[in-house]
DRENTORDREN-280744 format. One line per 10 residues: number of its first residue (from 1); their letters; for each residue x, y, z of C-alpha. Coordinates in steps of 0.05 Angstrom, whole numbers, padded with zeros to 5 digits, m for minus. Layout:
BEGIN
NUM	A	X/Y/Z | ...
//
This chain:
BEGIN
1	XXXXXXXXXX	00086/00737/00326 | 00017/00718/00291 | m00035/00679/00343 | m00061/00616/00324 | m00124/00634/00310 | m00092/00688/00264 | m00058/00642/00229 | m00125/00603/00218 | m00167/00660/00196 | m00096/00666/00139
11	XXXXXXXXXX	m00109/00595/00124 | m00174/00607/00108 | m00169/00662/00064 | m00115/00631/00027 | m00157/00568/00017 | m00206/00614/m00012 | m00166/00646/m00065 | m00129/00585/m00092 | m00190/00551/m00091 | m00196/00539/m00161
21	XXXXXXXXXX	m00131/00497/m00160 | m00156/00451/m00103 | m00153/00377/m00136 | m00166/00333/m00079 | m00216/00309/m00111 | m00179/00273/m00152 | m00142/00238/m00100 | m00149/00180/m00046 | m00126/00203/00010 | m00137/00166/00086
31	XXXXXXXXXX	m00179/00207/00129 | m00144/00239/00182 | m00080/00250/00150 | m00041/00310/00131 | 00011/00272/00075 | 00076/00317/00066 | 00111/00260/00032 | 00097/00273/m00041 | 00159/00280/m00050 | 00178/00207/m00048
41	XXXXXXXXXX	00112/00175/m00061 | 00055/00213/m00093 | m00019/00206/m00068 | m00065/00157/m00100 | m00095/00192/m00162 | m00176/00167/m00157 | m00170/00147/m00228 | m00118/00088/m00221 | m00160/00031/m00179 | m00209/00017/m00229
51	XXXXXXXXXX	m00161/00033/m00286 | m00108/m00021/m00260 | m00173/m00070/m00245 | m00189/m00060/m00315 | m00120/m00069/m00347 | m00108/m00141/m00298 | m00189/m00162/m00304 | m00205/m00143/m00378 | m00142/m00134/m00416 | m00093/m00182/m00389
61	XXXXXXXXXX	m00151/m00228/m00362 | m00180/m00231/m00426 | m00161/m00207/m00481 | m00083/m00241/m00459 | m00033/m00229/m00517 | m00079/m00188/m00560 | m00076/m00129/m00515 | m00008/m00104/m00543 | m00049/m00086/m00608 | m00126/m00072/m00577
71	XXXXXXXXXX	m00100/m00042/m00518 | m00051/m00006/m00540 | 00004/m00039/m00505 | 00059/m00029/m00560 | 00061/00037/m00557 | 00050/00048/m00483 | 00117/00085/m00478 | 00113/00139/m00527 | 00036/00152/m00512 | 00055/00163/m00436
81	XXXXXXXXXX	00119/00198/m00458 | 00075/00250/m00500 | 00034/00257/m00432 | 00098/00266/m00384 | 00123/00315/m00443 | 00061/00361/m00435 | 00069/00370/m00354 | 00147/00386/m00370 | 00143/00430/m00431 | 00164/00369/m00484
91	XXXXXXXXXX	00130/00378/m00558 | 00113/00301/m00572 | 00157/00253/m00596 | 00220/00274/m00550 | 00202/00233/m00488 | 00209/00157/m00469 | 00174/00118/m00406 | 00204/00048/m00378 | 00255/00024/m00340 | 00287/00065/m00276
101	XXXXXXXXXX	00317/00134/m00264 | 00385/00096/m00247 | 00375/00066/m00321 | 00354/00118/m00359 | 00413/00166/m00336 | 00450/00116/m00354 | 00434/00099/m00415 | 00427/00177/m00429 | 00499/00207/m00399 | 00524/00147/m00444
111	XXXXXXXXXX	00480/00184/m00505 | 00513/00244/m00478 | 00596/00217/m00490 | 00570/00201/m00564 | 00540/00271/m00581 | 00611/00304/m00551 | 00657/00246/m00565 | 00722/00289/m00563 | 00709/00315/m00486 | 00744/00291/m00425
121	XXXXXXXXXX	00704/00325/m00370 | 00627/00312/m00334 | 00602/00366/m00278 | 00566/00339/m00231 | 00544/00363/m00163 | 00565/00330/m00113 | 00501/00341/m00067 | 00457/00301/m00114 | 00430/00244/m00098 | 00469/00188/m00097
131	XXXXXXXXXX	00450/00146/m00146 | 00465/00209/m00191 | 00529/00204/m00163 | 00540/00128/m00168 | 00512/00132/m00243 | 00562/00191/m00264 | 00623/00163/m00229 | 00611/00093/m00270 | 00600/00117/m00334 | 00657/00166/m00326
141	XXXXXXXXXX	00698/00110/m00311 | 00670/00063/m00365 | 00694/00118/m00419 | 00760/00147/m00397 | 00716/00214/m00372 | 00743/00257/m00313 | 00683/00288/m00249 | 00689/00355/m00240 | 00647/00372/m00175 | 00612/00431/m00173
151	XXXXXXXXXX	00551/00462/m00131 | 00504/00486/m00185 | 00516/00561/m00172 | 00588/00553/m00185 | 00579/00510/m00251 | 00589/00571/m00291 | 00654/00592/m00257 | 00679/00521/m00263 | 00667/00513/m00338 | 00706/00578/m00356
161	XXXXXXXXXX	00765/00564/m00308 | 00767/00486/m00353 | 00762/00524/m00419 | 00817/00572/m00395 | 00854/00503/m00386 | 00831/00476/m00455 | 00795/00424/m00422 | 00731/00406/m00464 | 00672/00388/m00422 | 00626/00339/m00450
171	XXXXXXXXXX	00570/00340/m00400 | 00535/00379/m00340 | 00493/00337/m00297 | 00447/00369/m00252 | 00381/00361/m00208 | 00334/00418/m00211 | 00309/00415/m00149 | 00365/00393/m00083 | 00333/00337/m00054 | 00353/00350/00015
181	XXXXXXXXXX	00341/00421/00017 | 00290/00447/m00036 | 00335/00489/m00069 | 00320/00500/m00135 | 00359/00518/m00189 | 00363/00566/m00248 | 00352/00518/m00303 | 00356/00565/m00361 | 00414/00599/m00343 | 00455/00536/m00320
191	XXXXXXXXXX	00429/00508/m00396 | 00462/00574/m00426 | 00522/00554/m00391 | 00538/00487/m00403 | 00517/00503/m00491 | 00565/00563/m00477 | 00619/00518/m00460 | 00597/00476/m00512 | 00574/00413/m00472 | 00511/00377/m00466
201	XXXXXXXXXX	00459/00391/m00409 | 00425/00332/m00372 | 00373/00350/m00324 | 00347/00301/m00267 | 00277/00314/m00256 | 00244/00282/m00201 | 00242/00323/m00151 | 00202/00381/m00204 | 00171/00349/m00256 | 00091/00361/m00232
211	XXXXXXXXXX	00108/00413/m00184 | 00151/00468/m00225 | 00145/00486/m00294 | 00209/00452/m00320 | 00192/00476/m00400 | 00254/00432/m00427 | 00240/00452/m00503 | 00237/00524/m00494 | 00300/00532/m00444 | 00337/00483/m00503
221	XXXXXXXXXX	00357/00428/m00453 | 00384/00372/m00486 | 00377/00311/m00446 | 00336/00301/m00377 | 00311/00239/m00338 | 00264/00230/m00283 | 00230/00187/m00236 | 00135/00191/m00247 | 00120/00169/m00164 | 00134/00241/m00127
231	XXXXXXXXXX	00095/00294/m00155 | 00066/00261/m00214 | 00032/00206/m00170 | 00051/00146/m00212 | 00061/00099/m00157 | 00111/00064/m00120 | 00159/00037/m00176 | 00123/00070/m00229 | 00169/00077/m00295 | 00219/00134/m00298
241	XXXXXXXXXX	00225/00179/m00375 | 00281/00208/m00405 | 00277/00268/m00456 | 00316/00272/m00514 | 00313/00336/m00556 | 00287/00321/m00623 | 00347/00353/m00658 | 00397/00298/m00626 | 00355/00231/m00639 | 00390/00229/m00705
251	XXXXXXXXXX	00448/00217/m00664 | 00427/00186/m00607 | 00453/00126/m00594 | 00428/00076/m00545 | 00478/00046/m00497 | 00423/m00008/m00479 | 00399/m00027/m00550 | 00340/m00081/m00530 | 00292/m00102/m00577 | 00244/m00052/m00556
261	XXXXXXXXXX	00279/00001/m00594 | 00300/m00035/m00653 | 00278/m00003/m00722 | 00235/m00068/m00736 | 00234/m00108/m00671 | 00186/m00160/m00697 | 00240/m00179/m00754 | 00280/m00212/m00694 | 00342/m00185/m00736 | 00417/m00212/m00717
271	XXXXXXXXXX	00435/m00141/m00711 | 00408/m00078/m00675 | 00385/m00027/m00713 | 00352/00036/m00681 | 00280/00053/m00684 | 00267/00131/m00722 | 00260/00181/m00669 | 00245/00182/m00588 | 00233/00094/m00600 | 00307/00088/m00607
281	XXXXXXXXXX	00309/00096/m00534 | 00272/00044/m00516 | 00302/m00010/m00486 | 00272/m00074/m00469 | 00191/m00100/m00453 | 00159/m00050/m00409 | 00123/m00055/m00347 | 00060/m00049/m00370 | 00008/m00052/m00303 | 00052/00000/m00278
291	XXXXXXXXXX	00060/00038/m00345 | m00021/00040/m00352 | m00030/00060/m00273 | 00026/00121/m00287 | m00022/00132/m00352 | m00075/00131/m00306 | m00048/00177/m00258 | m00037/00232/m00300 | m00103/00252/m00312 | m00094/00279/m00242
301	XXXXXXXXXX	m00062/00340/m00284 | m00123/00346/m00349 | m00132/00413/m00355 | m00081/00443/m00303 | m00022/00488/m00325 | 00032/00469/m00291 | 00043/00537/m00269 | m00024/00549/m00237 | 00006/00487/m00192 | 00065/00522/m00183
311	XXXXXXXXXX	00034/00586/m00154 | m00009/00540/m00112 | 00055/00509/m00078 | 00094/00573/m00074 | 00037/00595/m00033 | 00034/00534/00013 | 00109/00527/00021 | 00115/00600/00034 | 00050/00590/00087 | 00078/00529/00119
321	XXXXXXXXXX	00151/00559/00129 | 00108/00632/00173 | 00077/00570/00212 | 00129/00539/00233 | 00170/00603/00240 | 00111/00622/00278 | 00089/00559/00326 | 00158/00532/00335 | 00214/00569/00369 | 00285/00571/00343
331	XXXXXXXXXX	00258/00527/00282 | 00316/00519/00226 | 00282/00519/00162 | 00344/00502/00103 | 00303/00517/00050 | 00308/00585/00018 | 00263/00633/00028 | 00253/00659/m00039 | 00201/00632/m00080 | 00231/00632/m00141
341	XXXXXXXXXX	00299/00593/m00106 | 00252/00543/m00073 | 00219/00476/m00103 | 00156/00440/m00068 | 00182/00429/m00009 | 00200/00458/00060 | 00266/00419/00098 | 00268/00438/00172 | 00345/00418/00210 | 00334/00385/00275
351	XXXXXXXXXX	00389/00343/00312 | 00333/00289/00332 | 00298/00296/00253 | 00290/00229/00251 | 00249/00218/00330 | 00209/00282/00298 | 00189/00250/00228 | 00167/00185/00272 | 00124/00226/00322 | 00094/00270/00275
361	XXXXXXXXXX	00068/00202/00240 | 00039/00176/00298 | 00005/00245/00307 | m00027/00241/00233 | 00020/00285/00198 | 00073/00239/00147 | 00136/00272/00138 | 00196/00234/00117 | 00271/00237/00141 | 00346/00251/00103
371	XXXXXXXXXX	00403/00237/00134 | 00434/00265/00175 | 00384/00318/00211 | 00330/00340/00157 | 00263/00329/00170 | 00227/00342/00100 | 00153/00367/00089 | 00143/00351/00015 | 00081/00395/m00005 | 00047/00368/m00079
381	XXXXXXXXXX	00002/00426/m00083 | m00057/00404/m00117 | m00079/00357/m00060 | m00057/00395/00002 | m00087/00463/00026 | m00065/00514/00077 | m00102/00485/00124 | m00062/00425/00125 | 00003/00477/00131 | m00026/00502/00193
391	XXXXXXXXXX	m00039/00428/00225 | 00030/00409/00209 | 00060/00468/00240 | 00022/00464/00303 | 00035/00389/00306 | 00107/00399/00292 | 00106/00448/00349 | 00070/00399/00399 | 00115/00347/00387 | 00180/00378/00405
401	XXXXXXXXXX	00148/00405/00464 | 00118/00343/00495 | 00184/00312/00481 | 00157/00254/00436 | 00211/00258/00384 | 00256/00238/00443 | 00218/00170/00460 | 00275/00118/00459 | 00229/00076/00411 | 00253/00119/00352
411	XXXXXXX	00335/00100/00371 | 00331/00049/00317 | 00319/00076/00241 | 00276/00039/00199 | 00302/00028/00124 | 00234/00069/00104 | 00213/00131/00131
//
């Protein structure tokens, strides 16, 4: 078993040669902290204070209703949409920014009936998240569609047994990355097997897009949503995007036709008419303080290849799992332990996860918890070093054995961890 100080000389090395990929510059972060909750709400990019100042002080301040043409406003969601695109492989023109995930996959499983309007079936996982699952089980229900429930590695088995039955599938919804667990899944070859069976793919993105190269044109994806405040830093109820490939917006149509996306909104027509192009999918007025600080934001990624950020994590993940494996006996890490199965983050299975998350808070290291026994250490590479894998470990490791994670004080669950 390595000694601590082993461990640290490790750190140190590894610091060293991913040091070109250390952004933390380009963050506020509180001193004293060791934040492993990128995952649900990115850091502060150092960019957005002065940026949002700016938008509230100068543009809205001054320059009032003006600022949808001088500033820009209007077109807020496409421009932003072109810079989400480039951080998940997206030529311009194919990606939207406004509204909620719950909204956009929504409006886009909805897109999804129209392009296959002859199926019957969606595939779903069941161990999305939930509002996946609440989104899916309304629409299916809206338009006469049946759930199939499938983990993602048995989607392909599942959509030849329904063809054997000559049951037409009109859509596979799946998350790339399992929230609870990390897990991350073969995007490509689950794409190949939902065209194969002649359905459409929808991708939900949150829990990748910033932290694994997701390259949505290139793998032929046809549909994918996603939240911009876990790895992409855009802030807490920052806008969420959905992608639609250029060769459906033709044929897209828009179960939430505001005025946003109307082919001349300014005509104030009695009828909807959609916008040419990725503007069909607009909806209605975006939020635009928290569209500029999400345009803000993603500077954080100028010049960075989203796979040089994905080495960086698969290095820190694989790091912070030998610490803990290390430092912490009879640890249960549930993520997978290969680095091409596992997304930017390491979930540890505890029966008192939740006393743990709260102690190693107080101790300076912010973890979060998901029911009912995961503790999650959500690592967004470009602000967190090995170092910081190491602290967590060995605080992780001191709070189980001073018994802090048992201190009745952490009985009661607060609606936020």
């Amino acid at each position: 078993m390595p000694h601590p100080a082993d461990l640290a000389r490790r750190a140190a090395a590894l610091d060293d040669e991913h040091a070109a990929t250390d952004l933390r510059d380009r963050f506020l972060l509180p001193d004293g902290i060791v934040y492993l909750d990128g995952n649900s709400l990115g850091a502060l990019p150092a960019t957005v204070p002065e940026t949002l100042a700016g938008a509230v002080r100068d543009q809205w301040g001054r320059d009032l209703v003006h600022s949808w043409n001088t500033h820009g406003w209007w077109d807020a969601p496409t421009r932003v949409g072109d810079a989400v695109g480039r951080i998940v492989g997206a030529a311009p023109g194919q990606v939207v920014v406004g509204d909620s995930t719950t909204v956009r996959l929504h409006q886009t499983l909805h897109a999804a009936v129209a392009l296959r309007p002859d199926a019957g079936v969606v595939v779903t996982d069941p161990g999305s998240f939930p509002t996946d699952l609440y989104v899916v089980a309304g629409v299916a229900a809206q338009v006469g569609w049946r759930v199939e429930h499938s983990g993602p590695d048995a989607v392909p088995a599942l959509l030849d047994d329904l063809a054997r039955r000559g049951e037409r599938v009109g859509a596979v919804v799946l998350s790339h990355v399992d929230y609870r667990t990390g897990r991350l899944w073969d995007l490509p070859s689950l794409t190949r097997a939902t065209h194969a069976a002649g359905a459409v793919s929808v991708w939900d993105l949150c829990h990748s897009a910033g932290a694994v190269p997701v390259d949505l044109d290139l793998h032929g994806v046809d549909l994918a949503v996603g939240c911009t405040y876990k790895y992409l830093n855009g802030g807490p109820g920052s806008p969420a995007y959905g992608y639609v490939a250029a060769r459906h917006q033709e044929r897209f149509v828009n179960v939430l036709p505001g005025w946003n996306g109307h082919a001349e909104p300014f005509a104030m027509a009695g009828a909807y008419e959609g916008a040419p192009g990725i503007a069909r999918a607009r909806i209605g007025t975006p939020p635009m303080l928290s569209l500029l600080a999400l345009e803000a934001a993603l500077h954080a990624f100028d010049g960075v290849d989203v796979r040089d950020v994905r080495r960086r994590s698969s290095s820190l993940t694989r790091f912070l799992r030998d610490c803990l494996e290390a430092l912490v006996p009879g640890v249960e890490v549930v993520s997978p332990l290969d680095d091409a199965e596992r997304g930017s983050q390491v979930a540890v299975r505890h029966p008192d996860a939740y006393g743990v998350v709260q102690a190693l808070a107080a101790r300076g290291v912010v973890t979060d918890f998901r029911t009912p026994d995961v503790v999650r250490l959500g690592v967004a590479a470009p602000y967190l070093t090995h170092g910081d894998m190491l602290a967590a470990a060995g605080a992780f490791a001191d709070v189980l054995a001073a018994g802090d994670h048992l201190d009745p004080a952490y009985g009661r669950r607060s609606v936020v961890t």
